[in-house]
KEMARTOR-746945 format. One record per residue (C-alpha): residue number from 1; chain; z, y, x. Coordinates in pm, whole numbers, always signed. Last residue first. Layout:
// KEMARTOR-746945
VOMI|i|ch|c3|c2|c1
VOMI|NUM|A|Z|Y|X
...
***
This chain:
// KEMARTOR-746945
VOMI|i|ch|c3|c2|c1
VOMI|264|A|-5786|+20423|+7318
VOMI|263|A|-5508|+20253|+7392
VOMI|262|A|-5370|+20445|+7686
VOMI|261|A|-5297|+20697|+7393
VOMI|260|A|-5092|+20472|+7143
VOMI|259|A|-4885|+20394|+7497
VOMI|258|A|-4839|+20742|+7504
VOMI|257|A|-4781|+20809|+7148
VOMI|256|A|-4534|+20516|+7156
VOMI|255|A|-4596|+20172|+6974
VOMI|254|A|-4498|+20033|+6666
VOMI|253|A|-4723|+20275|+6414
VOMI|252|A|-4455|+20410|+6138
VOMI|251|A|-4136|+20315|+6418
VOMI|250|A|-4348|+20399|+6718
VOMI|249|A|-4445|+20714|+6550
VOMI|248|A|-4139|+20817|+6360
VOMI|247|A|-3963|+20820|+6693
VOMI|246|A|-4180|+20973|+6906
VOMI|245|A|-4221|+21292|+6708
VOMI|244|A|-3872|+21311|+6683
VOMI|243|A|-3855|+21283|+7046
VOMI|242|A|-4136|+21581|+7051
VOMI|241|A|-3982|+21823|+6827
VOMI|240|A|-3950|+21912|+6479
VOMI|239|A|-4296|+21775|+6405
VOMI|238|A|-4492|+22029|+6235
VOMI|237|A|-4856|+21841|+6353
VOMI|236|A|-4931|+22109|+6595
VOMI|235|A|-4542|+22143|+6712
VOMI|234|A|-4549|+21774|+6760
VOMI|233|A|-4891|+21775|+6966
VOMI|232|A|-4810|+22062|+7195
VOMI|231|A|-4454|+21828|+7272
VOMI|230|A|-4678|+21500|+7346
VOMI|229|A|-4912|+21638|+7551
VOMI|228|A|-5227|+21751|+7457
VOMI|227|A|-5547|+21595|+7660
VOMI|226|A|-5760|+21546|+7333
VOMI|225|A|-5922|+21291|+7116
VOMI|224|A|-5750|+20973|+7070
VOMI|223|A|-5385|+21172|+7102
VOMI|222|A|-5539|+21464|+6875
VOMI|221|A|-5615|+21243|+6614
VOMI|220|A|-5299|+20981|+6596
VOMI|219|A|-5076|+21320|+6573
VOMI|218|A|-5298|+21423|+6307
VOMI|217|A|-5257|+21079|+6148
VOMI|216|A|-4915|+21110|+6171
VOMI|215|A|-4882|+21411|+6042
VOMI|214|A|-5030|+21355|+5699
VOMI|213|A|-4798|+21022|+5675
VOMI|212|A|-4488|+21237|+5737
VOMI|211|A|-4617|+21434|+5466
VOMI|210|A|-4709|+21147|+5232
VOMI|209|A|-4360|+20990|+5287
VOMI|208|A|-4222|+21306|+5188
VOMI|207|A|-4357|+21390|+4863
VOMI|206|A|-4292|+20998|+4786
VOMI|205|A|-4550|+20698|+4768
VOMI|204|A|-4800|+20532|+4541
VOMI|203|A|-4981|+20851|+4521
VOMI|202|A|-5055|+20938|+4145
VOMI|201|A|-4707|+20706|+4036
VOMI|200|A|-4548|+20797|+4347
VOMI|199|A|-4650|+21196|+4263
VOMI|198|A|-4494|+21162|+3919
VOMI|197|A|-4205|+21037|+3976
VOMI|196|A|-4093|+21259|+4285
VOMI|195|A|-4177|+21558|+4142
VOMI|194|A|-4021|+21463|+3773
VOMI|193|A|-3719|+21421|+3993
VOMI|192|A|-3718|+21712|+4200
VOMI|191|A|-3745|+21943|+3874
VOMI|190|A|-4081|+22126|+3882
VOMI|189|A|-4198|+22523|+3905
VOMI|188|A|-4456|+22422|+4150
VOMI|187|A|-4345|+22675|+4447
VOMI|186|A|-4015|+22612|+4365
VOMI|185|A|-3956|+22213|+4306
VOMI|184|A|-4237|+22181|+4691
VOMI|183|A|-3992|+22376|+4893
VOMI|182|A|-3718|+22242|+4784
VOMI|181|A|-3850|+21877|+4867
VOMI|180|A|-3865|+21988|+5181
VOMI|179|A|-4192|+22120|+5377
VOMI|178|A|-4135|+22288|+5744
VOMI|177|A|-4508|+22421|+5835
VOMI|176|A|-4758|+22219|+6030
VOMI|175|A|-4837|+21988|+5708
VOMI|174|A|-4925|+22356|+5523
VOMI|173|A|-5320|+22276|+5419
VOMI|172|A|-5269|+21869|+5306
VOMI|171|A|-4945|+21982|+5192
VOMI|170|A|-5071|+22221|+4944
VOMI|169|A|-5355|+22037|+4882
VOMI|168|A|-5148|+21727|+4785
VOMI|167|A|-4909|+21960|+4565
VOMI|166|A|-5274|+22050|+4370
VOMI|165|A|-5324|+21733|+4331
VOMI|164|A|-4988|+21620|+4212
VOMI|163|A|-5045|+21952|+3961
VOMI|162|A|-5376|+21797|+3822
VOMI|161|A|-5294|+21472|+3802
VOMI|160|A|-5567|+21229|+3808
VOMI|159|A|-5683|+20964|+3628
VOMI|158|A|-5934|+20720|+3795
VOMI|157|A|-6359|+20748|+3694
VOMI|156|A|-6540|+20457|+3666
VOMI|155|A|-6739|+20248|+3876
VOMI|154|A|-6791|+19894|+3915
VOMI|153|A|-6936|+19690|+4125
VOMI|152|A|-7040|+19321|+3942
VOMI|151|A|-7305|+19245|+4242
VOMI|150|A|-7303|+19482|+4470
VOMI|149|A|-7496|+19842|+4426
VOMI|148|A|-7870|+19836|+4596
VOMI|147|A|-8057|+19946|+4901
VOMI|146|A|-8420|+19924|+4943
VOMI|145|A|-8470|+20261|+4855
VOMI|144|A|-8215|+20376|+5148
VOMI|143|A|-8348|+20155|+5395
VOMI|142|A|-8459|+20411|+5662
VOMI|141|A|-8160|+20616|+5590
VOMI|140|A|-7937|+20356|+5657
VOMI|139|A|-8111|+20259|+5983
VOMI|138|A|-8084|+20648|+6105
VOMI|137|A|-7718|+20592|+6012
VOMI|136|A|-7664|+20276|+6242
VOMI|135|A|-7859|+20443|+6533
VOMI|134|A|-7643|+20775|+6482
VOMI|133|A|-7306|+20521|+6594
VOMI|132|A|-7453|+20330|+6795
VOMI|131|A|-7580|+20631|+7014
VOMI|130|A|-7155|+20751|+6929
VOMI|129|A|-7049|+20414|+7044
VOMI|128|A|-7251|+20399|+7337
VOMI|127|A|-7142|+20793|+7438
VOMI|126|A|-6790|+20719|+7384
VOMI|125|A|-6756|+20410|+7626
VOMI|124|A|-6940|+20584|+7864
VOMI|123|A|-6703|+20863|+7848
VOMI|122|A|-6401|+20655|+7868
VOMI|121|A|-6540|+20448|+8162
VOMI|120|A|-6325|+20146|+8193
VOMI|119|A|-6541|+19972|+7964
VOMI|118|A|-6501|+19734|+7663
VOMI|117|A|-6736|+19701|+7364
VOMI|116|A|-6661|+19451|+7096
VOMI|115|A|-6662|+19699|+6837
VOMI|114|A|-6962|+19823|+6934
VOMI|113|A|-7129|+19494|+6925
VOMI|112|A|-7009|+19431|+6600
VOMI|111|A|-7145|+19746|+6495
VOMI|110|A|-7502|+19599|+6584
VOMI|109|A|-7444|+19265|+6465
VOMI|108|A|-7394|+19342|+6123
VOMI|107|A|-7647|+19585|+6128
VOMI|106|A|-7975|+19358|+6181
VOMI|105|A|-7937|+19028|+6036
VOMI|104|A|-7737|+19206|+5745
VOMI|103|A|-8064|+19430|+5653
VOMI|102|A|-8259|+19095|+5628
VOMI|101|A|-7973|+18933|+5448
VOMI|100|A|-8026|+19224|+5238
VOMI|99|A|-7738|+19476|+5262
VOMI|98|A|-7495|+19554|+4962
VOMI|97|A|-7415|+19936|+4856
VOMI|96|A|-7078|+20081|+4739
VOMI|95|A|-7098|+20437|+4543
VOMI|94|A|-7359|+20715|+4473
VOMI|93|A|-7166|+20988|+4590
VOMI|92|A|-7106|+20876|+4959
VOMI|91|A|-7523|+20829|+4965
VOMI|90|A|-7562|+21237|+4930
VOMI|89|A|-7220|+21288|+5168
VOMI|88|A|-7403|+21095|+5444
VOMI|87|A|-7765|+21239|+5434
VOMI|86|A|-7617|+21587|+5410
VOMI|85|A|-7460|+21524|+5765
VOMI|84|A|-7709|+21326|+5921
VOMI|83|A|-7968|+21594|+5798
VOMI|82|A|-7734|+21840|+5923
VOMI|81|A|-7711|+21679|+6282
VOMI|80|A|-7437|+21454|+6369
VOMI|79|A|-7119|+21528|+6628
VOMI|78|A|-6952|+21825|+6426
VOMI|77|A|-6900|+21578|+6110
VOMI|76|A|-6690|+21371|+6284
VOMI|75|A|-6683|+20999|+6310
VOMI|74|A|-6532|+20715|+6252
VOMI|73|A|-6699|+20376|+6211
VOMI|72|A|-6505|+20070|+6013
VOMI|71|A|-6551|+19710|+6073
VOMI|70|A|-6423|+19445|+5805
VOMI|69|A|-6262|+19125|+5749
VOMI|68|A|-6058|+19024|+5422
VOMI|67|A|-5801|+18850|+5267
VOMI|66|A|-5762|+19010|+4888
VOMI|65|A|-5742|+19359|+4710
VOMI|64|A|-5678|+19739|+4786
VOMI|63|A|-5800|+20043|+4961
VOMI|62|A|-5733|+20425|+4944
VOMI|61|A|-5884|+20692|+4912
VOMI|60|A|-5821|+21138|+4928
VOMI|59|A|-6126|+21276|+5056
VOMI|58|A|-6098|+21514|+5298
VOMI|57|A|-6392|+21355|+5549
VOMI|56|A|-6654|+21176|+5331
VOMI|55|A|-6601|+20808|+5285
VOMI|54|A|-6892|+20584|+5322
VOMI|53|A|-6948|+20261|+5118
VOMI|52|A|-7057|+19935|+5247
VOMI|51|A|-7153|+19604|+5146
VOMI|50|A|-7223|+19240|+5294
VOMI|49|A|-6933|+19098|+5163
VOMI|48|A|-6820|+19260|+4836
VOMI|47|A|-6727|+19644|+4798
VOMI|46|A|-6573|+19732|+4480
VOMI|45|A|-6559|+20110|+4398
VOMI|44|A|-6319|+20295|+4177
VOMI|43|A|-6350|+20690|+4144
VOMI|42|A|-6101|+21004|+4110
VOMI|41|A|-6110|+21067|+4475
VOMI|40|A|-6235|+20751|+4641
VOMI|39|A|-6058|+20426|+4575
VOMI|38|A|-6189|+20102|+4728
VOMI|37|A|-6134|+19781|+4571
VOMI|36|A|-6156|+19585|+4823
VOMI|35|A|-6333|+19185|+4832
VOMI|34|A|-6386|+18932|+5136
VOMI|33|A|-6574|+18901|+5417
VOMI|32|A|-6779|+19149|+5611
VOMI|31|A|-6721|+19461|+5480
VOMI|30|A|-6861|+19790|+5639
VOMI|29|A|-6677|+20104|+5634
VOMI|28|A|-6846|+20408|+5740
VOMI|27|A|-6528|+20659|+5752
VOMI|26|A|-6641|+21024|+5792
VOMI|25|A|-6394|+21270|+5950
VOMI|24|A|-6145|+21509|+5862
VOMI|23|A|-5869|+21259|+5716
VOMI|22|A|-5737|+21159|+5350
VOMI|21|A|-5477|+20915|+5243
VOMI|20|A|-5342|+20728|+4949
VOMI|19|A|-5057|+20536|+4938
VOMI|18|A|-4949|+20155|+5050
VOMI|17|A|-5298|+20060|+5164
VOMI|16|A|-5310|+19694|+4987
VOMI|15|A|-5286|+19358|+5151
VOMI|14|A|-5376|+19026|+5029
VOMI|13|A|-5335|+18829|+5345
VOMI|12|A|-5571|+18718|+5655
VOMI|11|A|-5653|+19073|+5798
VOMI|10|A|-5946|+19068|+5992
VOMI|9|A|-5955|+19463|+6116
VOMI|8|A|-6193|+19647|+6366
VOMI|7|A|-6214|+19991|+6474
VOMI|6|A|-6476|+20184|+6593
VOMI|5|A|-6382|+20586|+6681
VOMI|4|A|-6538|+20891|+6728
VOMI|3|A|-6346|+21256|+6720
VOMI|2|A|-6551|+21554|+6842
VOMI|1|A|-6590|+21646|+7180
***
């Protein structure tokens, strides 16, 4: 099976995403109050409430901006048809969209509904969410000439640095390997400190913060998804070993991997 997930977040404070990240999924995020700025790649979107935009999976993003409430759909892109699939990346180009209240009155409450959903039955549980899921996207393509850019979105294109990026791919491809600093100064032909300085100010983190943050969310993927244990799982994400595994993760997440597991 491939990965599916709903989650749900009302956060009541200003809060933004401390670095950017990327996963092998879609994201369909749908805001419901507030405003984000949403960063995709090298552009800026602002989503209002009532909009959406759609991630594609290895993009690099990010989110930032005020109080806010929103409901976002994961999903991989082995579990929708091509048309799905080409459908999604064509509308992830264009930018942020606002429903009608019409359109509202009909979506909102649908992935609400999924998000509510509790069963007992893991594979029930998946199957709704994943008919919910391809039922939301069929919607979207049924409306997509009636669809329109929010109010005031902008749209413009974010500076990038072309060796940071290329250091991002490197990790992004090698996370299961052993990367140090080291490693990183001689394969780019860069002093540790212009490294460091340039990458926080392109990634709002460090080298190593945004490897450890790359195998977390593997580690978060293959608990919510497969039957791995704990020590397969840390060698698969590069983990030195399980325990250390277990201690970034409940200090990074606040919970255990198991417990992280029983949770989904």
């Amino acid at each position: 099976m491939g990965f599916l997930e709903i989650e749900r977040r009302n956060q009541t404070q200003a809060f933004n995403m401390s670095y950017t990240q990327f996963h092998d999924y879609y994201e369909l995020y749908f805001l419901l109050s507030g405003e984000r700025e949403v960063f995709i790649e090298n552009k800026l979107f602002l989503l209002r409430s009532g909009s959406f935009c759609i991630i594609p999976p290895f993009s690099m993003h990010k989110t930032e901006g005020s109080a806010y409430e929103r409901i976002n759909l994961y999903v991989s892109k082995n579990l929708l048809t091509e048309s799905e699939n080409a459908y999604l990346m064509r509308i992830s180009e264009q930018g942020a969209f606002s429903f009608s209240r019409e359109q509202i009155q009909f979506i909102i409450p649908l992935i609400k509904a999924a998000s509510a959903t509790e069963t007992a039955d893991a594979t029930q549980k998946y199957n709704f969410l994943l008919c919910i899921t391809k039922t939301v996207i069929a919607y979207l393509q049924m409306q997509s000439l009636t669809l329109s850019p929010p109010m005031g979105s902008t749209y413009y294109p974010k500076h990038s640095d072309t060796m940071i990026m290329q250091v991002v791919a490197f990790i992004n491809q090698e996370y299961r390997q052993k990367i140090t600093l080291e490693t990183l100064q001689k394969k780019f032909y860069v002093s540790k400190n212009t490294l460091c300085r340039r990458f926080n100010e392109q990634m709002n983190c460090s080298p190593i913060q945004y490897i450890t943050h790359i195998r977390l969310n593997k580690a978060k993927m293959y608990l919510s998804s497969t039957d791995k244990s704990v020590n397969e799982i840390a060698e698969l994400c590069g983990f030195p070993s399980a325990n250390y595994l277990g201690i970034i993760f409940k200090k990074q997440i606040g919970i255990s991997p198991l417990n992280y597991r029983k949770k989904q």
